[in-house]
N, C-alpha and C positions, 0 to 999 in steps of 0.2 A: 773717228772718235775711238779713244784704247783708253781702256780702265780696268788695272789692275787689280785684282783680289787677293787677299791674305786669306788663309784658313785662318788667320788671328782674327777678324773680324768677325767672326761667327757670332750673332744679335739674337738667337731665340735657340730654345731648343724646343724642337716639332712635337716630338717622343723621346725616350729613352734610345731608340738604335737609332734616330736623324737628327742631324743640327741643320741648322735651314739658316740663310741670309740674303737677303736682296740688295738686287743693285738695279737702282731707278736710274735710267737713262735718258735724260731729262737737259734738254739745251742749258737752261739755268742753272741748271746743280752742276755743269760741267763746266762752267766758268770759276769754279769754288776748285779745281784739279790741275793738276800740271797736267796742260793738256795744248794741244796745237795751237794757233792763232785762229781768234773767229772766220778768217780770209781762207785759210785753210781745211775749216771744219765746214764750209760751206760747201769744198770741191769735191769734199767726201759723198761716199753714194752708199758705207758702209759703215756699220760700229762693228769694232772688236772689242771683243771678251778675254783676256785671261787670268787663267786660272793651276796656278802650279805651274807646270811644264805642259801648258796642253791649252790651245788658242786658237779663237775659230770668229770669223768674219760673217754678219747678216744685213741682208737689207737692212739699212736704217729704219723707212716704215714699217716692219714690223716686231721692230726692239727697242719701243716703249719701254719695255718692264724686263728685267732678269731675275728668277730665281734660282739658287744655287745651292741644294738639298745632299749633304753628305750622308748616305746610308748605313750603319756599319752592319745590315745584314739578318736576317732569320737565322731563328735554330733548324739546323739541318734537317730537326724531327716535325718542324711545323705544320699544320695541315691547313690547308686553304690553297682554295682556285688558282691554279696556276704554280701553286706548290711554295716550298721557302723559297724569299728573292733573297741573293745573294749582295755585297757589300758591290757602292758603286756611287759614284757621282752624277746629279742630275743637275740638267740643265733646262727650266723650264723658261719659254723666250716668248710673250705676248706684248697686245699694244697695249695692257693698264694691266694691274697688278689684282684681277681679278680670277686669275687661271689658278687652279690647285691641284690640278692633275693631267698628265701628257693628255686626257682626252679633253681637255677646253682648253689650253693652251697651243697657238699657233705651233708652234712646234715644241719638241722635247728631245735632248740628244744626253744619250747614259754612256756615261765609262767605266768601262769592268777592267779590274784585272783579269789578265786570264791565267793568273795560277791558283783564282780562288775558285776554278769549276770544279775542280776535280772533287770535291764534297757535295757537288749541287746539279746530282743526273740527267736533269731536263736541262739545264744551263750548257753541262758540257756537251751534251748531242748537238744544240747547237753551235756551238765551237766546233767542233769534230763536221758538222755537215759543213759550216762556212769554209772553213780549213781545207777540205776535199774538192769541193767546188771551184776554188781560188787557185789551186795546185794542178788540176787537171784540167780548168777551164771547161767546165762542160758546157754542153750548149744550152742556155737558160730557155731557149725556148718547148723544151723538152716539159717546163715546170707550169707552162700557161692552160696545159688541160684542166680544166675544172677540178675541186674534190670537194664532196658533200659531202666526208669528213674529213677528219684531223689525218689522214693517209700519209703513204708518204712521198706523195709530190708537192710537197706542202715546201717553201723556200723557208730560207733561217730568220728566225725573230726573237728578238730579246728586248721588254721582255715576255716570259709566256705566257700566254694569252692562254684567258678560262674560258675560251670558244674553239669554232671550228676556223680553220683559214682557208674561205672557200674559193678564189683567185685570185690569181696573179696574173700579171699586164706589164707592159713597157719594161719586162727586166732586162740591164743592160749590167756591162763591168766597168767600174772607175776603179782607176788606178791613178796618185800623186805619189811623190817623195813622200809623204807623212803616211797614208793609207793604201789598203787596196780590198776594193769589196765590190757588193754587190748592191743596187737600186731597184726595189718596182714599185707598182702600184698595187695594192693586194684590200682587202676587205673577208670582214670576221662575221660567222650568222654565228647562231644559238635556236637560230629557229628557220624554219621558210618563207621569209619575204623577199618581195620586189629589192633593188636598190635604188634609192635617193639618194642625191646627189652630193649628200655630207656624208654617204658612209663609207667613204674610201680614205684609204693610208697611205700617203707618199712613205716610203723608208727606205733608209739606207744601213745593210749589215756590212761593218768591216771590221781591219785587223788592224793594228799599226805597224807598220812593214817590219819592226823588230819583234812581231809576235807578243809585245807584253801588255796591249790592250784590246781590248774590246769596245769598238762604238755603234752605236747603236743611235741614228734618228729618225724619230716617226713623228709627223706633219701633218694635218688635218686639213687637207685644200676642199673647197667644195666644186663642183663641177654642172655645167649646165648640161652635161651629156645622157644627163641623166633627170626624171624628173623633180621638183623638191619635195615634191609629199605623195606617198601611196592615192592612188586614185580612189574617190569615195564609193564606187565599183568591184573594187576588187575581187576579184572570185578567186577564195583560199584552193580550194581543189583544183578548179583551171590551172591555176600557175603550180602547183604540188605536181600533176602529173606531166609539165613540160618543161619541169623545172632542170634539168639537164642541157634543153636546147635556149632556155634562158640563158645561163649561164657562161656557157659556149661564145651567145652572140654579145654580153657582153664583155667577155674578155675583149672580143672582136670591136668593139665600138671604143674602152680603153685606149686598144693600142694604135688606133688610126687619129683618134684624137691629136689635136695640138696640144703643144707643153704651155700654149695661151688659153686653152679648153679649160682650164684647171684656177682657179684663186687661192690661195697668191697662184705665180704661174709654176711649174714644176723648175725650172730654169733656174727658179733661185733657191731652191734647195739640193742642186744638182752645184750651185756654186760656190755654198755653203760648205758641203762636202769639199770640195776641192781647195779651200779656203785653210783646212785643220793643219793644226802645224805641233808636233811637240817638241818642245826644247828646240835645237838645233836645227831642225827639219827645214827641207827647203822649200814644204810644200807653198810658203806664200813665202815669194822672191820680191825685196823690197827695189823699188827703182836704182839702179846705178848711178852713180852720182856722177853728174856731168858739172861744168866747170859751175853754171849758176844755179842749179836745180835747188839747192836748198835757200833762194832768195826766190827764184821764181814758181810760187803755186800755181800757175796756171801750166806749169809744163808745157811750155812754149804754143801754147792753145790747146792743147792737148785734150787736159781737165777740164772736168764740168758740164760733158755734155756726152749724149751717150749717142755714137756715130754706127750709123744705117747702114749697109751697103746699095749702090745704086748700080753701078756700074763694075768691070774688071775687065782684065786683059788688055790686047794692044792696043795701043792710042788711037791708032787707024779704024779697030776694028774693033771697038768694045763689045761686051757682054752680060746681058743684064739678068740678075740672078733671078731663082725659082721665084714666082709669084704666092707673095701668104708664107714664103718662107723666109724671113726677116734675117740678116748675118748682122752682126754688131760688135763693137769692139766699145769700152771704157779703158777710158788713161787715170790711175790716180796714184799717190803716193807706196799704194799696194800692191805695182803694178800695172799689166795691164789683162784682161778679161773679156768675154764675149764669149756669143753663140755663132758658129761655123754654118747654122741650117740642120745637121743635125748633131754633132756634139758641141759641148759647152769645153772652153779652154782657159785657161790663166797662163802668164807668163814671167819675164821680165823686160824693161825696156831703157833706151838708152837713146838721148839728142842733144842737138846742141839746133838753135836758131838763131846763130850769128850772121848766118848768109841770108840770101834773099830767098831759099829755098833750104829748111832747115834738113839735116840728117836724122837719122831716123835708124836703129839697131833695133830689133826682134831677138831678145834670147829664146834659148829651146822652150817650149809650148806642151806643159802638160795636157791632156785633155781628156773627157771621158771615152768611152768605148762603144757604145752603141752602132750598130750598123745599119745602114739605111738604104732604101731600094735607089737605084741609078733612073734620074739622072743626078740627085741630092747628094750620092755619095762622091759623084767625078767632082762635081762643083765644091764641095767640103775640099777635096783634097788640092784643089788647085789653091782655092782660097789661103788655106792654111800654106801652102809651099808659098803662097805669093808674100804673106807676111813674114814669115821666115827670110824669105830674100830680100825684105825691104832696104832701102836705100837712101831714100829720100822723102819728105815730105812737104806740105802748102798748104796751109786753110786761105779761101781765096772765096769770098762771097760765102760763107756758111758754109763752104763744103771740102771737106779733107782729103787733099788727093796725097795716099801715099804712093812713092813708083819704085818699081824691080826691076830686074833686068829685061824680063819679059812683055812688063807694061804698067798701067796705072791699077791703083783701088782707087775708087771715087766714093765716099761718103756723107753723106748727108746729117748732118748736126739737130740733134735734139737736145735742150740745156733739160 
């Protein structure tokens, strides 16, 4: 589903410095749009947004509702927590149109200029630190030490926050054609408490590969890694003077986690990310047009079901991947998409199913960065080389066998 916005459409004004307008994403009200065929909008597994030059792809269930809040900005002299925020576009994304602010809304994604920092000191530090980071590639896990305060191993956030940032977890580097930046898990105190299991931040700090924006999304997932409420126990002073080796262990419990440890799962704001496209961008590669693809929405079985890995390598002698560690691949008109075991990927794709055994083309494969202990990494890369080389493909009893020169994927169909 793709629904265009005008800044002409602008339906309320918030305040004086925001104009605010929604767009209900809503089965019925999309039959009132020039929009796909119902046949079509069923194969989908995503809604897209755009807005200007700048367009970004979400789980379906969790974009029930869009708000779309123009900011034009604080006076530079303002005083308040976190300081003047600077001119920017928000994007508030929930399942009903009850969210009013990025912290009760599933998620939130802001776009800055970035030639409006340079009046806005705590804005541009973080431009300046993401910028450095990005450039030299530091090693993120340098920034997973604790700080009980605002110090400065603290990763870039926008926007700033009238707290402390007291860790950081899971930070990896995504990089697409549209963006390149940085992901973690991080949480904010103001005081010394335990953490429950809602008070962690997915986000993502990046840049637009031509340097002229700033994005910025922060996600609200809950996590069962943690417990849901302070124990009616609690002892302030116990935890105050161990509150270091708290901390410590759980960065440690974070980053062991699954990316399915998390609701929604981290996966799908990891594909979110990879989804942003401005203008021209190739960050989302739309399918190649093969002789019938634009009469056939099922892309030759392709579509509409989101495929498992079971098996790989040679026919004689398969190989069945890490256990709990799921690989998957989605076909839709956007593409195609999946998780490797440990990074998540998007691509392009290209067939025909006039034979008895249809063809099957892999364009080049963005994918995120994260590194992962072996044996997850060897099987990531084989995996990924195997689709790259693809050749051919079969659905054959519910299950998609793609094959390469080296051997078969066997995949397992979930609609």
């Amino acid at each position: 589903m793709e629904m265009h916005l005008s800044p002409l459409r602008l339906s309320e004004n918030r305040r004086t410095t925001s104009m605010k307008f929604k767009a209900f994403l809503l089965m019925g009200f999309a039959a009132l749009l020039a929009l796909p065929t119902l046949a079509q909008q069923q194969q989908m597994t995503t809604t897209t947004i755009s807005y200007n030059n700048f367009s970004f792809s979400v789980d379906s269930a969790l974009a029930g509702h869009v708000d779309i809040d123009q900011f034009s900005g604080d006076d530079v002299t303002v005083e308040q927590p976190g300081g003047p925020e600077v001119r920017h576009v928000q994007f508030l994304v929930s399942e009903s149109d009850s969210a009013s602010s990025m912290y009760d809304a599933t998620l939130s994604i802001r776009l800055y200029n970035t030639a409006d920092f340079a009046s806005y000191p705590n804005q541009q530090i973080a431009f300046n630190q993401l910028q450095g980071l990005l450039n030299e590639r530091t090693d993120l896990s340098l920034f997973t030490v604790p700080t009980l305060d605002d110090g400065g191993n603290t990763l870039p956030f926008l926007p700033v926050m009238p707290a402390a940032q007291v860790i950081r977890s899971r930070a990896q580097y995504i990089e697409t054609a549209a963006v390149r930046g940085i992901s973690y898990v991080t949480a904010y105190r103001q005081d010394a408490s335990p953490f429950v299991g809602g008070d962690f931040f997915y986000t993502f700090q990046g840049l637009s590969t031509d340097g002229m924006y700033y994005v910025s999304v922060i996600a609200r997932p809950t996590t069962g890694l943690f417990p849901a409420e302070i124990a009616a126990d609690f002892d302030y002073d116990t935890f105050t003077a161990t509150m270091g080796d708290y901390m410590t262990q759980s960065v440690a419990t974070l980053n062991i986690g699954l990316d399915t440890d998390f609701s929604p799962s981290l996966s799908v704001f990891d594909a979110l990310v990879m989804s942003f496209s401005f203008g021209n961008s190739l960050a989302q590669v739309p399918v190649e047009p093969t002789p019938d693809a634009t009469a056939d929405v099922t892309f030759g079985g392709l579509a509409g079901a989101t495929w498992t890995l079971i098996s790989y390598g040679a026919v004689d002698a398969p190989m069945l991947p890490i256990v709990d560690i799921p690989v998957t691949v989605i076909f839709s008109d956007q593409g195609m998409s999946g998780t490797a075991g440990c990074n998540g990927f998007s691509g392009s794709f290209t067939y025909d199913n006039f034979e008895a055994a249809g063809t099957l083309t892999v364009g080049p494969l963005v994918s995120t960065l994260m590194a992962c202990e072996e044996p997850l990494m060897a099987q990531e890369i084989a995996i990924m080389t195997a689709l790259q080389a693809a050749t051919n493909y079969e659905i054959v009893d519910g299950q998609l066998r793609i094959t390469y020169p080296e051997g078969v994927l066997i995949f397992a169909g979930n609609a």
